[in-house]
C-alpha positions as CSV (number, residue, x, y, z in Angstrom):
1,X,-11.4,60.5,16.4
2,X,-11.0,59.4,13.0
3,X,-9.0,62.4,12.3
4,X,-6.8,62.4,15.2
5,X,-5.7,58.9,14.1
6,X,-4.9,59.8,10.7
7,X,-2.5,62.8,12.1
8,X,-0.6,60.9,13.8
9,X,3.2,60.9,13.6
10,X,5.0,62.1,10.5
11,X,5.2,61.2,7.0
12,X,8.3,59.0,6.5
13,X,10.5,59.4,3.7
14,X,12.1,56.7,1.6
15,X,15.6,56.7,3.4
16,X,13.8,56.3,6.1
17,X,10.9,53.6,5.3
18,X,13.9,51.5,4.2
19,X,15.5,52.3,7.2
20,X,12.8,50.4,9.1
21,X,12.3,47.5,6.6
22,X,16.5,46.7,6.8
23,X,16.1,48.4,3.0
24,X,17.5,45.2,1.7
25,X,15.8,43.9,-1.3
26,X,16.4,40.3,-1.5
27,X,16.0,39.8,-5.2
28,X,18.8,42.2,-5.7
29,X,20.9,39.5,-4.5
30,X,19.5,36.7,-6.8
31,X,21.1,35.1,-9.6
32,X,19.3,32.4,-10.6
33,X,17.1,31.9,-13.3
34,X,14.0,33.5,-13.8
35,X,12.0,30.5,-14.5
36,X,12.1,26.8,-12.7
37,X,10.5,24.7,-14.7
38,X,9.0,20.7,-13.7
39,X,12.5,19.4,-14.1
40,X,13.9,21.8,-11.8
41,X,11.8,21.9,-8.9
42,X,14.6,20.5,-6.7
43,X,17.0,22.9,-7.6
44,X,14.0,25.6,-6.6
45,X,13.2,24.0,-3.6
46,X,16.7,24.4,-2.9
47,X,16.7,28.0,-2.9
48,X,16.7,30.6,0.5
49,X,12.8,30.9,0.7
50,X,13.6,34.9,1.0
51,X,15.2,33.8,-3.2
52,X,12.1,31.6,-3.8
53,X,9.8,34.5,-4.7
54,X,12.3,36.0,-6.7
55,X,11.9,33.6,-9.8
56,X,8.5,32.0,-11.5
57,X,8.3,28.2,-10.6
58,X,6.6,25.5,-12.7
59,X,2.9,24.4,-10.6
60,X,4.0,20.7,-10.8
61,X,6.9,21.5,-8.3
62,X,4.3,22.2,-5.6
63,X,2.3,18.9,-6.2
64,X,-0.6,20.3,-7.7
């Protein structure tokens, strides 16, 4: 059984895989800064969250 799961379908491509994940990389389309530090954490919060794991963030903008 295990087998028979394994072999099924085909191997995708890469064209293809991105195809089916809308091939968009959203960090391709950020221009921000790479690095939000404590006095910035509005400006970060600010941010598309699909942009907010493009860039590193300071821990003191979550609370911690």
């Amino acid at each position: 059984m295990k087998k028979s799961i394994l072999n099924l379908g085909n191997t995708l491509n890469k064209a293809e895989q991105k195809l089916i994940n809308g091939g968009l990389n959203q960090c391709d389309t950020y221009t921000g800064p790479n690095y939000y530090d404590e006095n910035n954490c509005e400006a970060f919060h600010a941010l598309p969250s699909y942009h907010q794991n493009c860039a590193r963030v300071h821990h003191l903008c979550f609370g911690l």
